[in-house]
C-alpha positions in Angstrom: -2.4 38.5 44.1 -3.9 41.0 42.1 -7.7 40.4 40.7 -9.1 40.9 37.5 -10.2 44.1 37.7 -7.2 45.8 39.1 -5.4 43.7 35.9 -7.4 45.9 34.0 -7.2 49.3 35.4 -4.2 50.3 33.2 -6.7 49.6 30.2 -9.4 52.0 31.5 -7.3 54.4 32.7 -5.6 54.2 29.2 -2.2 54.1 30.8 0.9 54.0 28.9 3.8 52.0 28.9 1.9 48.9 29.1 2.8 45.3 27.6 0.3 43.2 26.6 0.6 40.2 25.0 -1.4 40.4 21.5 -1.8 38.2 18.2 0.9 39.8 16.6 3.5 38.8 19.5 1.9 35.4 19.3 2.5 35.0 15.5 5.9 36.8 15.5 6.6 34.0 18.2 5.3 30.9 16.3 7.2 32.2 13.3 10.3 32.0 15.1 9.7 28.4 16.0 9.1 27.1 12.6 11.8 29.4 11.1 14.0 27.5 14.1 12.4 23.9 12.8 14.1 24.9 8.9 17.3 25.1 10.2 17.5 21.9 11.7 16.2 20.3 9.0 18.6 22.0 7.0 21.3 21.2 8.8 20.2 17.6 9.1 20.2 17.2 5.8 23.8 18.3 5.9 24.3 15.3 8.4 24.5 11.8 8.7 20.5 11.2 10.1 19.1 12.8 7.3 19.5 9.0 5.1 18.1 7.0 8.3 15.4 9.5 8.9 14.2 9.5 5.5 14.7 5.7 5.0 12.6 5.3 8.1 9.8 7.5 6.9 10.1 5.7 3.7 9.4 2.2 5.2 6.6 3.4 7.3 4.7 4.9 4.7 4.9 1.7 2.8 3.7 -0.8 5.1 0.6 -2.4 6.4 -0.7 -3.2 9.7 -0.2 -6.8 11.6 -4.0 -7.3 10.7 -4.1 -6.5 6.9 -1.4 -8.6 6.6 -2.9 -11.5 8.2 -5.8 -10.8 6.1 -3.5 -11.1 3.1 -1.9 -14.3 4.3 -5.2 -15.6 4.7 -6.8 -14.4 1.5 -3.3 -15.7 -0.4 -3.5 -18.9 0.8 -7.0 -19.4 -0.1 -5.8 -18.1 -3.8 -3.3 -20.8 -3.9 -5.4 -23.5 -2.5 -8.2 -23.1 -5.1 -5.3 -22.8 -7.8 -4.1 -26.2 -6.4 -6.9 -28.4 -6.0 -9.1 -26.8 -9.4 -11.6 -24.8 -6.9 -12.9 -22.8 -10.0 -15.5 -20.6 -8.0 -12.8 -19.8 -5.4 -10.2 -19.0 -7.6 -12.1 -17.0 -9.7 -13.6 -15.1 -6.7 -10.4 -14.2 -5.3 -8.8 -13.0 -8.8 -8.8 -9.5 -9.4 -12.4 -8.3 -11.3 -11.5 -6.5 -14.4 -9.2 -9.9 -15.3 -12.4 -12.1 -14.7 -14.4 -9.3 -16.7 -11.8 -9.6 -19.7 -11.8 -13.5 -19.8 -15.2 -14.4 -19.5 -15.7 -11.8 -22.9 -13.9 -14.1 -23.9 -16.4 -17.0 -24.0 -17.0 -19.5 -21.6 -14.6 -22.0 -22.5 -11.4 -20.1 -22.8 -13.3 -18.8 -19.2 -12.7 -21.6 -17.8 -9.5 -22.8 -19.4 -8.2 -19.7 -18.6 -8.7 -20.4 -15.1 -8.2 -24.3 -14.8 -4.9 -23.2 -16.0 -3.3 -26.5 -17.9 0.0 -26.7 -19.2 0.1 -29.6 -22.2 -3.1 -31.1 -20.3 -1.4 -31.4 -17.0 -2.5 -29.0 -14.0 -0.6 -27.1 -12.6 0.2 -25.9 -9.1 1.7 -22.8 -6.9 3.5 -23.4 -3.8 6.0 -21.3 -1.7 4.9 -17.8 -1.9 7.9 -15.4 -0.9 7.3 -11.7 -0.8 9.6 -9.6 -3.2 8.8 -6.3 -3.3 5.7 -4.0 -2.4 4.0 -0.9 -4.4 1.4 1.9 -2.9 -0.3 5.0 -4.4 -2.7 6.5 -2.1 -4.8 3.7 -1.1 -4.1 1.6 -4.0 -1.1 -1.0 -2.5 0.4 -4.0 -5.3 2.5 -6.6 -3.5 5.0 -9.0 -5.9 5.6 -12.7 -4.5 7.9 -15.3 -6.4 6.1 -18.7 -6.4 7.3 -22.2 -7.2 4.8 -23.2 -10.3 4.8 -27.2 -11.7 3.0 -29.7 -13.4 3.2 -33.1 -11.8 5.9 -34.2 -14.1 8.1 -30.6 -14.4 9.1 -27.2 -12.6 7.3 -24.5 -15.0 9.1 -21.3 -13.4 10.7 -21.3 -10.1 10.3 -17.5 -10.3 6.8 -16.9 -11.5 5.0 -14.3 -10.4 2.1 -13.5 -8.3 0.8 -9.8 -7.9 -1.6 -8.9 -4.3 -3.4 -5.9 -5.3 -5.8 -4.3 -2.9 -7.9 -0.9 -3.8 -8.6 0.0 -0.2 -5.4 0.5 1.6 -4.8 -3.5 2.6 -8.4 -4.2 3.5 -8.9 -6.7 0.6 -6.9 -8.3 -1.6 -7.0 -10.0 -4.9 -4.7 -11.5 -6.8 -3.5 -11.9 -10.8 -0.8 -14.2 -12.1 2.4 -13.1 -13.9 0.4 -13.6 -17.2 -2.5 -11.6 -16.4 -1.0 -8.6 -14.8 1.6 -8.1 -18.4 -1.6 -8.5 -20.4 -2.2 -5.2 -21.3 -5.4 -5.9 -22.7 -7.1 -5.9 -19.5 -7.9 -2.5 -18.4 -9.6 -1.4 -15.7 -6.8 -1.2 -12.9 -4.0 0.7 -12.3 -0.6 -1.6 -12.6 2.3 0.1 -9.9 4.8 -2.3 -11.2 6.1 -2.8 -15.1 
């Protein structure tokens, strides 16, 4: 086996005829392999993977880890409970902050029956949360739920909706009612969904 300086001799002897293997061979090489990467792309998207590929990139560019969704369920649930049993501080802890911002310049006692949220003097409750459809931008992620709302005496909406919005890729959550996310006066937050 040959040692390094008899690898080298050619060089000082300034030999001709020799191949060495520079940047430029290197980059020729590399730019074979990504031309070679185009075409099968190319001709993927000619064929029937491209649509599952792309679906599959799709879904997992639009999801959230096993623990941010715990963290949601959790966070939800605590919504809906403080909704249900009148839990003011809760609820209004757990709503998103520009919405709180816009009703309490509104005066503290359409603050508060904003938030107590009666329908002809009878409160009203949320139950049966089911996911419909999820939004993301960055790290700005919306989440759409139907829920089952009623007073004690009637079924207000069987549809209604309620919006999980979280600013920091699924870390947090808070949440806004179909009513206060289509109320374009409050500003302040970026709506994904019309």
């Amino acid at each position: 086996m040959p040692n390094f300086s008899q690898l080298c001799r050619p060089i000082i002897r300034g030999e001709k005829n020799v191949h060495f293997i520079s940047m430029r061979s290197i980059f020729h090489e590399k730019l074979h392999y990504f031309r070679d990467a185009l075409i099968l792309l190319f001709h993927m998207l000619k064929t029937k993977y491209f649509l599952p590929i792309l679906m599959a990139v799709t879904l997992a560019s639009c999801t959230i880890s096993g623990e941010q969704e715990e963290q949601l369920n959790n966070q939800m649930s605590n919504y809906i409970q403080a909704h249900n049993n009148g839990q003011l501080l809760q609820l209004i802890g757990l709503t998103q902050p520009e919405a709180v911002r816009f009703y309490k310049n509104q005066g503290d006692s359409l603050f508060i029956g904003h938030f107590k949220d009666l329908k002809d003097g009878q409160k009203t409750y949320m139950v049966d949360p089911t996911y419909r459809e999820m939004k993301a931008e960055g790290k700005l992620i919306q989440r759409k739920y139907w829920v089952q709302y009623y007073t004690n005496e009637a079924e207000i909406n069987h549809r209604y909706y309620l919006y999980a919005l979280s600013k920091d890729g699924g870390d947090n959550w808070f949440f806004l009612r179909e009513d206060e996310y289509a109320n374009s006066s409050i500003k302040g937050f970026k709506r994904l969904f019309n």
